[in-house]
C-alpha positions in Angstrom: -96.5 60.5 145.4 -93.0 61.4 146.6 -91.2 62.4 149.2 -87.2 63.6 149.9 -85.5 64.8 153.0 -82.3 67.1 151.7 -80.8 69.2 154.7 -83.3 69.1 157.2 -86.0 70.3 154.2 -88.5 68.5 153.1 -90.2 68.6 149.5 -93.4 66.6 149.7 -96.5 66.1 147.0 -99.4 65.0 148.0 -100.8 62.0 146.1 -103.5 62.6 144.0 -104.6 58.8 143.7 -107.6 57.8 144.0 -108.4 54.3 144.7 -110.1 54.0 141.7 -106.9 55.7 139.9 -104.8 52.8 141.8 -107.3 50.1 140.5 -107.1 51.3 137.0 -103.1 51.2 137.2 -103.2 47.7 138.6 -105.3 46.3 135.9 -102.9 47.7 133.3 -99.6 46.8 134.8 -97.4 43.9 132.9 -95.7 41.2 134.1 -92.3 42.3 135.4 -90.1 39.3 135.2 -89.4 37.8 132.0 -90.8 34.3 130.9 -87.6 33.0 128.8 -85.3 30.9 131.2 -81.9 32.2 131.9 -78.8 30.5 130.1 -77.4 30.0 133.6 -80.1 27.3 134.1 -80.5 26.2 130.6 -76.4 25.3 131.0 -77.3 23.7 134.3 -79.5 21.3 132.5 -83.0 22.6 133.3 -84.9 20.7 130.8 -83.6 17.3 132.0 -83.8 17.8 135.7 -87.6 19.3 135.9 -88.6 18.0 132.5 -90.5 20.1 130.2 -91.5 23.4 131.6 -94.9 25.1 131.2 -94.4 28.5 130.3 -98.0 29.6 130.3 -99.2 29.5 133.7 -95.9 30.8 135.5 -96.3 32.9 139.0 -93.3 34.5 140.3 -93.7 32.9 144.1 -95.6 32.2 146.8 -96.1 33.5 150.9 -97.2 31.6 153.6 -99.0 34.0 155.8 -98.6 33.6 160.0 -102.3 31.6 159.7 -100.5 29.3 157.4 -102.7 30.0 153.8 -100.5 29.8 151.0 -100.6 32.6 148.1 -99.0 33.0 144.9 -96.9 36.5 143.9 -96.6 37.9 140.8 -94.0 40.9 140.1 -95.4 43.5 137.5 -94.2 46.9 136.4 -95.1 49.9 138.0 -95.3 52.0 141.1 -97.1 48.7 142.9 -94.8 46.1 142.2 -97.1 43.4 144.0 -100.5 45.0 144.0 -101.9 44.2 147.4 -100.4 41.7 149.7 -103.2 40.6 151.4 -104.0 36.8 152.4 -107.1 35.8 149.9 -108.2 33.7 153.2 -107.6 35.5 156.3 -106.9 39.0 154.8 -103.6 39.2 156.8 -101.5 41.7 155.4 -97.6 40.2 154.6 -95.2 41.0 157.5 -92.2 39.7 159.2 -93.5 37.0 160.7 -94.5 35.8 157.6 -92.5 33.3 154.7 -91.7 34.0 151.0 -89.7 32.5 148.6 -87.1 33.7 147.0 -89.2 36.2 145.2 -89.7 38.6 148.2 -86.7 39.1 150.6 -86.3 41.3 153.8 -84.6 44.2 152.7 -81.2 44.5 154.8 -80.1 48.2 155.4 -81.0 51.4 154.6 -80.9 53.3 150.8 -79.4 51.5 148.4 -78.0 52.7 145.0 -79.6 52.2 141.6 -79.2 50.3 138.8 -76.5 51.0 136.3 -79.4 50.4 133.5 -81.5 52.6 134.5 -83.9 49.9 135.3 -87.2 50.6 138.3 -85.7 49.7 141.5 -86.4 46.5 143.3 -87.3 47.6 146.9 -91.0 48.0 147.8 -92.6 48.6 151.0 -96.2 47.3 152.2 -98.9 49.8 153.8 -100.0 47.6 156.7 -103.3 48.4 156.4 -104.5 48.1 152.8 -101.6 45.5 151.8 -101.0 47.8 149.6 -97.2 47.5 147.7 -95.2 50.7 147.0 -91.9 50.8 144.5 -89.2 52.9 145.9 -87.9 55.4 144.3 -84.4 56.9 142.7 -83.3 59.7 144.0 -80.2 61.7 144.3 -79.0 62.5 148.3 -77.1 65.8 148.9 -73.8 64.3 147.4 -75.5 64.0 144.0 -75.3 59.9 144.7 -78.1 58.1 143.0 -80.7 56.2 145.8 -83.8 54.7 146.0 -85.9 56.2 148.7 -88.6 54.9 150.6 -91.3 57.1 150.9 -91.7 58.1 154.6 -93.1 61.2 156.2 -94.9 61.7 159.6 -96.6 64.7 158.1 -99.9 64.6 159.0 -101.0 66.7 155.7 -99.0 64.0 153.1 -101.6 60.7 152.1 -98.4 58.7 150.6 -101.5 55.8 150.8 -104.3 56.3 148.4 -106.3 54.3 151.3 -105.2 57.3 153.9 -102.6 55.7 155.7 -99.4 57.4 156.2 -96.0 56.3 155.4 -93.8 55.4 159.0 -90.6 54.1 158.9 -92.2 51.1 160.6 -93.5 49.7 157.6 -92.2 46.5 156.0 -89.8 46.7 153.6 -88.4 44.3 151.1 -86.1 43.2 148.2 -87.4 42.0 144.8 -84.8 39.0 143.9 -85.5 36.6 141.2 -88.6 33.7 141.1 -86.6 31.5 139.0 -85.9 28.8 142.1 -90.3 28.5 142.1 -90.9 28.8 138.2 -88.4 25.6 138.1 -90.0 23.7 141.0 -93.4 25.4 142.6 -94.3 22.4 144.8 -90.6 22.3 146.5 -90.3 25.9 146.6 -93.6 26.2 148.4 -92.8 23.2 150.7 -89.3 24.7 151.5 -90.8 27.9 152.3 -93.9 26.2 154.5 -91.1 24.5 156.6 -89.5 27.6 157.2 -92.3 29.4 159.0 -93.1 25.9 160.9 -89.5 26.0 162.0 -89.9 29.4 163.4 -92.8 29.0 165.1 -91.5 26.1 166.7 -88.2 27.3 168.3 -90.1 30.5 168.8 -92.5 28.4 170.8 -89.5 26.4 172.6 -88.0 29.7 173.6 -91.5 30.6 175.3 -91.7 27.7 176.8 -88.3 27.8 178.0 -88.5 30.9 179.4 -91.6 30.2 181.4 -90.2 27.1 182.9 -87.3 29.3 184.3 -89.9 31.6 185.7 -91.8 28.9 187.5 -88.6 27.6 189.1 -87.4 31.3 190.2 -90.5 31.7 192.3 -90.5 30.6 196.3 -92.3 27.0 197.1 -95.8 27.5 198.5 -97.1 25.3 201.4 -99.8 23.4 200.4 -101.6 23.1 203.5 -101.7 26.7 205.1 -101.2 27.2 209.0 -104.1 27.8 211.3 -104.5 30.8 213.0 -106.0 30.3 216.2 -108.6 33.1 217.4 -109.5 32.8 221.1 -112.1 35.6 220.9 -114.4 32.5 218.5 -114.2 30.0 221.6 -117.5 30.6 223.1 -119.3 30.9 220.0 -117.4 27.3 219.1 -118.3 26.0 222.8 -121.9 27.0 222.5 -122.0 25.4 218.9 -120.8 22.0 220.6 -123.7 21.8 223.2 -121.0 23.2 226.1 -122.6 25.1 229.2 -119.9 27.1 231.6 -118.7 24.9 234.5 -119.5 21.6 232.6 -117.9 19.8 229.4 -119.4 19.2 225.9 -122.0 16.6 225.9 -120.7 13.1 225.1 -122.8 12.2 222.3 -122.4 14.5 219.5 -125.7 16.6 217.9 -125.3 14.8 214.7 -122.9 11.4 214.1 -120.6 12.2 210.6 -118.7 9.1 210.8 -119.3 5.5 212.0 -116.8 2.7 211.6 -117.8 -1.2 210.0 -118.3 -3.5 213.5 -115.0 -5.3 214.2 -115.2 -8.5 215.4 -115.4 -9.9 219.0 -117.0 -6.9 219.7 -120.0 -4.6 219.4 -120.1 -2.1 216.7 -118.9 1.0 218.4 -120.2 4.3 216.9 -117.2 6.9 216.8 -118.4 10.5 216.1 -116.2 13.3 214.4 -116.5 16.7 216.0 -114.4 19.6 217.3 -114.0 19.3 220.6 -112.2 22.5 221.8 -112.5 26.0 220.1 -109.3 26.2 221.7 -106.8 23.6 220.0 -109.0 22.9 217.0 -108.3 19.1 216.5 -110.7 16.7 215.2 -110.8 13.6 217.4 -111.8 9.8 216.8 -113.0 8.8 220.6 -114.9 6.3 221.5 -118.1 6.3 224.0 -117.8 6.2 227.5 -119.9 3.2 227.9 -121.7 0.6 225.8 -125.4 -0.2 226.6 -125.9 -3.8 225.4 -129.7 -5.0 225.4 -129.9 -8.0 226.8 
């Protein structure tokens, strides 16, 4: 599985992996990192600030994917320096918005040279749809200067993927640095790295929020009660609803009484109906009656 771009030509070899073949590698691969601590810490008095270190169960780091599930990392050797980095809850495959610790960094710039020992190079790429980690690899450009290279090809004929998928430039690409800072302290380490994605996601949500805000005060005020259109050709049809006949008024006494106030006192209760009275003006009026019958 490799790929180089020298002059415009490309060389390319299509990957004979199986899934099955990648399987089989994975179970094989060893541990990467080594388990014996470095003198820089053993000077810096490792033993009496984290007290006596467990050897035997050490992971190399952990990610919190975007949903929040923690998971541990473990480097090994090989062409799939991670295996998969897929989320054992959700099955979200690492990417940006996701947080590491110090284990997995986001690679900054392009090629990068190789190691003076001769060592596999520590930059990897994800396939973002099997999780799937890929080692770069060293290379020479056209000045004969040693690289690692990322495999990436849009050739439609190249499976740099064993799952199918091929290799874009948009895929994510990282940095292997050193998983001494989790090995030392696992439960701060993952706590620092927890806080960092909760960070993000809250100033990214205060920008959003921000944002919007500014929008909403950009628009023009709407009136909250909108203007009546008068249409003269409805005032028969309003006339004939109210009782009216042509050449004489509405009848006094409404077809049906909506609204009738409490009796006041020192008077009789006087019924006060709630109607349109004119197609024309469209107001609704309080009046009173004309005249009060009392019974003797």
């Amino acid at each position: 599985m490799t790929f180089s771009k020298f002059f415009g030509k490309k060389t390319l070899e299509v990957s004979k992996l199986t899934v099955a073949d990648v399987e089989r590698l994975m179970h094989k691969a060893e541990v990467a990192e080594d388990r014996k601590i470095p003198e820089a810490f053993l000077g810096a008095g490792t033993e009496l600030h984290y007290g006596p270190v467990d050897r035997s169960e050490w992971r190399d780091g952990v990610w919190m994917c975007c949903h929040k599930h923690e998971n541990f990392l473990q480097h090994y050797k090989g062409a799939f320096p991670f295996k998969h980095l897929t989320c054992g809850t959700c099955n979200h495959v690492l990417c940006k918005e996701c947080e590491t610790t110090e284990v997995i960094l986001p690679l900054q710039g392009g090629n990068h040279e190789m190691n003076d020992d001769g060592s596999e190079p520590r930059f990897f790429q994800v396939c973002p749809s099997c999780g799937l980690s890929h080692r770069a690899e060293n290379r020479r450009n056209h000045g004969r200067k040693k690289l690692t290279w990322m495999t990436e090809t849009e050739d439609s004929q190249s499976t740099p993927c064993p799952c199918g998928t091929i290799s874009q430039t948009r895929w994510g690409k990282y940095e292997i640095g050193l998983p001494w800072s989790f090995r030392l302290d696992p439960v701060q380490s993952a706590h620092n790295a927890s806080m960092r994605l909760t960070d993000r996601r809250l100033q990214s949500e205060i920008v959003s929020r921000r944002s919007s805000f500014q929008e909403q005060v950009v628009l023009k005020p709407v009136n909250a009660r909108p203007l009546l259109q008068r249409d003269y050709r409805s005032s028969t049809t309003a006339l004939q609803r109210a009782g009216a006949v042509r050449g004489r008024g509405a009848p006094r006494l409404p077809r049906s009484i909506t609204h009738q106030l409490p009796p006041t006192a020192g008077r009789p209760d006087i019924g006060r109906a709630e109607t349109w009275t004119t197609a024309e003006e469209h107001r609704r009026l309080n009046e009173p009656w004309d005249s009060v019958v009392i019974n003797p």
